[in-house]
N, C-alpha and C positions, 0 to 999 in steps of 0.2 A: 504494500500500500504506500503511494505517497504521499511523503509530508505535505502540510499546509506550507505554500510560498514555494516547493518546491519548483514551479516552473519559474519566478525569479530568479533564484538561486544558478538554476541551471544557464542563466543567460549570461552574456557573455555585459564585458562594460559598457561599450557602445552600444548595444542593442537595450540594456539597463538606460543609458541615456536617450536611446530613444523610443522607449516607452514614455519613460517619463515625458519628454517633450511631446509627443503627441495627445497624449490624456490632459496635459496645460492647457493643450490649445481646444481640446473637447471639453475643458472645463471654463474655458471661454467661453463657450456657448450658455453652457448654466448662469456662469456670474450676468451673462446679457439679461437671460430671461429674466431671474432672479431680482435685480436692478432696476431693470425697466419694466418688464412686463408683471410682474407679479406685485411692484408698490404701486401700482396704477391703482389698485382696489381700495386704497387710502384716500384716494385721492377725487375718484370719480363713481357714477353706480355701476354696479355687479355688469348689468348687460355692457354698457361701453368697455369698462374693466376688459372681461373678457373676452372681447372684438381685438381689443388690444393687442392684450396678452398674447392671442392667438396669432396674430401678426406677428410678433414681436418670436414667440417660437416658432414660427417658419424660418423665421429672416435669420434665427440663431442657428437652424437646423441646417440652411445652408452655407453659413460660416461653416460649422463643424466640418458640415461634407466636402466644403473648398480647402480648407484648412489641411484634412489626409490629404484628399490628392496632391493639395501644392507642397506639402512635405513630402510626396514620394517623387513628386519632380523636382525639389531639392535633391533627391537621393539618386537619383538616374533611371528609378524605377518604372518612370512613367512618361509620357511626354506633359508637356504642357497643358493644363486644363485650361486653355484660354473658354471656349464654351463658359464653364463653370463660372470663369471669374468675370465675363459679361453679364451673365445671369447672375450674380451678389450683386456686380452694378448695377444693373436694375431694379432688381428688388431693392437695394437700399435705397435707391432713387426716388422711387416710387412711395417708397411707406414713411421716406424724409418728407417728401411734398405733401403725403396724406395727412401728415402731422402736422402740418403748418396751415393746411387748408381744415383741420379740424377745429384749429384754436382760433381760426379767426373766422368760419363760415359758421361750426357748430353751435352745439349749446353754450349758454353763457353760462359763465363760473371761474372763478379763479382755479380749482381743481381741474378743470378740464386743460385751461394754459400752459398750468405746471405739467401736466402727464404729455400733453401736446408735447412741450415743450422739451420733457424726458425724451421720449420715445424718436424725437427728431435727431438731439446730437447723441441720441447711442446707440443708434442704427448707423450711423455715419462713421462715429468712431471707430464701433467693431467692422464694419464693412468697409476700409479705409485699412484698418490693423489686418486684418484677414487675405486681404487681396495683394498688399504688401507683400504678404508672404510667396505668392506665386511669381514674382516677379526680382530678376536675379541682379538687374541694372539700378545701382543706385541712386542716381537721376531720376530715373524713373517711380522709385517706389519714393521722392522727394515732390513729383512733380501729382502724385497720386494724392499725397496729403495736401500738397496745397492746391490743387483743384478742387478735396472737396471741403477743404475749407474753405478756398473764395466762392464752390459753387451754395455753400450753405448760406453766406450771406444775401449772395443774389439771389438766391428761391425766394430770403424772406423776403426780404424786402417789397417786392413787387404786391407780397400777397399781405401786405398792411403793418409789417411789423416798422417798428420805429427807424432811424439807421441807428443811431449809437445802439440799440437792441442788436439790430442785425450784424455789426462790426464786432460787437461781444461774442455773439452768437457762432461767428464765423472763428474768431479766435480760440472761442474755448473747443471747438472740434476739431482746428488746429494743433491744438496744446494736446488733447486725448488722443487723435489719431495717429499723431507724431508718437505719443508714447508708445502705443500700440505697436503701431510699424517698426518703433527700433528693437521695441521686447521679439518681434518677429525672426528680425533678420538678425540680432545676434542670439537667439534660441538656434538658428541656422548654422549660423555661426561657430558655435558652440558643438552644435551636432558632428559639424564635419568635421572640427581640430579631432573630437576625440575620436573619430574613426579613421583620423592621416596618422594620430600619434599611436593608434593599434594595427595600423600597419607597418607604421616606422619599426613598431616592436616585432611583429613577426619577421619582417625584413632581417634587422642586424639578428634576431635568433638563427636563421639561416644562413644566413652569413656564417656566423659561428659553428656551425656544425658541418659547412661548404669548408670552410678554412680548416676544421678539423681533417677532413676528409683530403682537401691538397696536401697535407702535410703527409697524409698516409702515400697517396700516391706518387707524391715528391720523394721518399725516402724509398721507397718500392724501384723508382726510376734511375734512383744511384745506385741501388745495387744492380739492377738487370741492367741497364744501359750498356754500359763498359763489355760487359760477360757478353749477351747477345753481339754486340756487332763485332766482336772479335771470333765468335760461333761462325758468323752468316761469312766472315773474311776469308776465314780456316775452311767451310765449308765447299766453297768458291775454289779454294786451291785447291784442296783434295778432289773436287769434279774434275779441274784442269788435269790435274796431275793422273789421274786414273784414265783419263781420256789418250793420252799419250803413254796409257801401263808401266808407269814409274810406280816402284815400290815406296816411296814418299807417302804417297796416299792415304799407306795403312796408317804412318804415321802422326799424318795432320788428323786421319779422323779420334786416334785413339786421343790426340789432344782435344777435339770437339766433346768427347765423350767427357774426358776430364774438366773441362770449364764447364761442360751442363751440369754433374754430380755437382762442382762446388755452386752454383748456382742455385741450385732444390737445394742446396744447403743454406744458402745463404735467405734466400726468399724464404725458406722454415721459420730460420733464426726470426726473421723482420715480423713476419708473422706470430711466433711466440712470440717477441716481445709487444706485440699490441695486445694479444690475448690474455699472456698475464702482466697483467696491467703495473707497472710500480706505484705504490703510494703516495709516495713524496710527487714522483711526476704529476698521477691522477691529480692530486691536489692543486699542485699550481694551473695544472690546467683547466680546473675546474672552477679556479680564480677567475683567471682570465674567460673565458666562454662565457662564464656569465656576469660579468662587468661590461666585454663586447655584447651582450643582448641586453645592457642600462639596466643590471639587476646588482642592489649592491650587496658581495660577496665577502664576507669575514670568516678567514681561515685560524684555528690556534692550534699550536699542540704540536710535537713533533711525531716523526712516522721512526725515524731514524733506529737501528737495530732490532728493528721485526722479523721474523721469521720470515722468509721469501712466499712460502705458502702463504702464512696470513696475509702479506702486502699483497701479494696478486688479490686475493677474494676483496680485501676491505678494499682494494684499486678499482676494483668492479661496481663496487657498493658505490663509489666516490659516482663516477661514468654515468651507471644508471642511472642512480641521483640528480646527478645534474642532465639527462638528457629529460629526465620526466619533468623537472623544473622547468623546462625551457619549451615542452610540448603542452604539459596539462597547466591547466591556473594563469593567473595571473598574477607573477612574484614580481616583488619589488626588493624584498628584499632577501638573505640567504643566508647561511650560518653552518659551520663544518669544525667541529668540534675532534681533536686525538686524543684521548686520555689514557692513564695505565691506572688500574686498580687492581688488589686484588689476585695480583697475576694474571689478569686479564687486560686488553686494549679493547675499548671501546669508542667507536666511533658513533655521532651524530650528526644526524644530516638536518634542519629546520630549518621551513619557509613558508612565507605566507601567499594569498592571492588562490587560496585553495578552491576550486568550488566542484560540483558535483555534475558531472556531465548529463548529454540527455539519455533518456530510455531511465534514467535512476540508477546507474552502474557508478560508483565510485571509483573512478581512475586511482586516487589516492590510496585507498587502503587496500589494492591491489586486487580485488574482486574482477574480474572480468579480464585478466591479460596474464602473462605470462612471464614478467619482466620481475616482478619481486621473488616470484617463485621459485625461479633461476638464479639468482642471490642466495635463495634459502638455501639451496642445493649446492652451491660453490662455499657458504659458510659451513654447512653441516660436515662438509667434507675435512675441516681440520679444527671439529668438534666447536664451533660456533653457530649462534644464532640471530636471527633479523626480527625486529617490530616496527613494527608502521601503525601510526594513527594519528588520529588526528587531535590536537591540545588547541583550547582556543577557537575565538573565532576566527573559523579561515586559514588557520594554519595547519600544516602536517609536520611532523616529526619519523625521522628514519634514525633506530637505533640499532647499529652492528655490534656481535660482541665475540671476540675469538681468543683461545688461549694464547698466550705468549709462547708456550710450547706444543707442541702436536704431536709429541710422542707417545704418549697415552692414546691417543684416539687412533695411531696410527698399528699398535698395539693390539688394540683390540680387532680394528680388521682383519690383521693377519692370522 
């Protein structure tokens, strides 16, 4: 069963950032209705009230609806809702003028003025702040508010309002719309740094595990290099040399035969030494990878006179460790702990940014993969043991622990 928030949880930051910006911008809608259409009933009777109101939730209902789409053409998802964002113009248009033609054709009442009056600059405002949104040119979402701020003054006017009314009038849906529209575009704003700065992140992680990986085949290259084209030279002459049946040939091939033996020799070597891994290496490297993916890494504790066995396994522990940092969660920061107790070496790995993948599988506590397990099984082999869990919120903790000695355990297998 999952937990409550679990589909939170399981979201990644930016996708966390933009929920939350989109339910803002749905919650615009409410604050409209809210505001305007629902204190109209203070203000004026039940039936006008609710004419209103109803107006007034349409005109919110297509904020909302303009509002996603023009947030998923902020996001590339979508094209251009221009349709959409003609139809808020109008509709605001429309129910601004209806408002002005209500307080000065309709019933007499000061309450009626005031709701009039509401209902005019906060359809304008929100439908001004809204449309903003769809619109990527800043001039343009400039030239948006101050049209329907000079257009709010010239509707009134015409239809009886005073001018210093009408100049206030224009200004203060100036002064809203403008808010509106900046809350828009740096909500946008805002959106996109945090999904550039989580690419930036997966970027240099790659990076670092690309660099790790030239380095493997850079080192691969020094030794084959050399050997190979002195193969393929020798080779060449021994064809020549047999082609004109000079006993030479046997000779260059037995030297071919000899620089490939020391070669599988040599490739073994490069190989066991990535496989078992050293500790002190693991560790600086482990530094380093993840400082290059902006995660900050605090190494203590010496590795220095370990048993070769334990340094390869706890080398492993180091590796995985840090490659599951850099694939699952969102760390920020890291911690790698050597200690001796006991007669034991204990290592700890903790970091944070931990969260819980989808389907409900915890990458972290090693449930569904294969990668801790395989640790278990390289510890157990010179009688130590691995824990993972999770301390805190958000964080994981990896604890290795292996004798100083392995002759005991070595003992007992045989």
């Amino acid at each position: 069963m999952r937990r409550p928030g679990g589909w939170w949880r399981r979201k990644s930051t930016p996708a966390k950032v933009e929920t939350y910006t989109r339910w803002s911008f749905h919650f615009f809608g409410v604050i409209e209705l809210a505001a305007i259409g629902l204190s109209t009933f203070d203000q004026v009777g039940p039936r006008l009230a609710g004419t209103l109101t109803l107006l007034v939730a349409v005109h919110a209902g297509i904020c909302v609806t303009t509002a996603s789409r023009a947030l998923d053409f902020t996001r590339g998802t979508r094209p251009q809702p221009v349709r959409l964002l003609w139809t808020l113009a109008a509709a605001t248009a429309v129910l601004a003028v209806g408002a002005i033609g209500l307080a000065e054709r309709g019933p007499a009442g000061e309450g009626v003025d005031t709701a009039a009056g509401s209902v005019f600059g906060g359809v304008l405002c929100f439908g001004a702040g809204t449309i903003a949104l769809g619109v990527r040119n800043r001039r343009r979402i400039g030239a948006i508010v101050g049209g329907f701020a000079v257009g709010a003054g010239v509707v009134a006017f015409p239809l009886g309002l005073p001018a210093p009314a009408a100049l206030v009038t224009g200004c203060m849906v100036l002064l809203g719309a403008g808010f509106l529209a900046f809350t828009s575009v740096f909500s946008v704003w805002l959106l996109n740094a945090v999904y550039a700065l989580d690419e930036a992140r997966e970027t240099r992680a790659r990076l670092a595990v690309a660099e790790e990986r030239l380095r493997f085949g850079r080192d691969l290259h020094d030794v084959m290099g050399r050997n190979l084209a002195v193969i393929a030279l020798k080779s060449e002459l021994a064809v020549r040399l047999a082609r004109r049946e000079r006993p030479e040939a046997v000779e260059q091939m037995i030297e071919v035969q000899r620089i490939a033996q020391e070669s599988q020799r040599e490739v073994r070597d490069v190989v066991r030494g990535y496989r078992e891994a050293d500790l002190e290496v693991e560790l600086m490297g482990a530094q380093g990878v993840l400082a290059a993916a902006g995660i900050d890494c605090r190494v203590t504790g010496e590795a220095a006179g370990l048993p070769a066995e334990v340094q390869s396994a706890l080398g492993w522990v180091v590796r995985e460790a840090t490659t599951n940092v850099l694939r699952h969660g969102e760390a920020e920061r890291c911690t790698v702990a050597v200690r001796m107790t006991e007669g034991r070496v204990v290592l700890t790995v903790e970091n944070d940014g931990v969260g819980t993948p989808p389907g409900g599988t915890d990458e972290a506590t090693g449930s569904g993969g294969s990668g801790l397990a395989g640790l278990r099984e390289r510890l157990s082999a010179v009688g130590g043991t691995l824990e993972a869990e999770r301390v805190g919120k958000g964080a994981f903790r990896l604890v290795a622990q292996a004798p100083l000695t392995t002759e005991p355990e070595l003992e007992a297998v045989s």
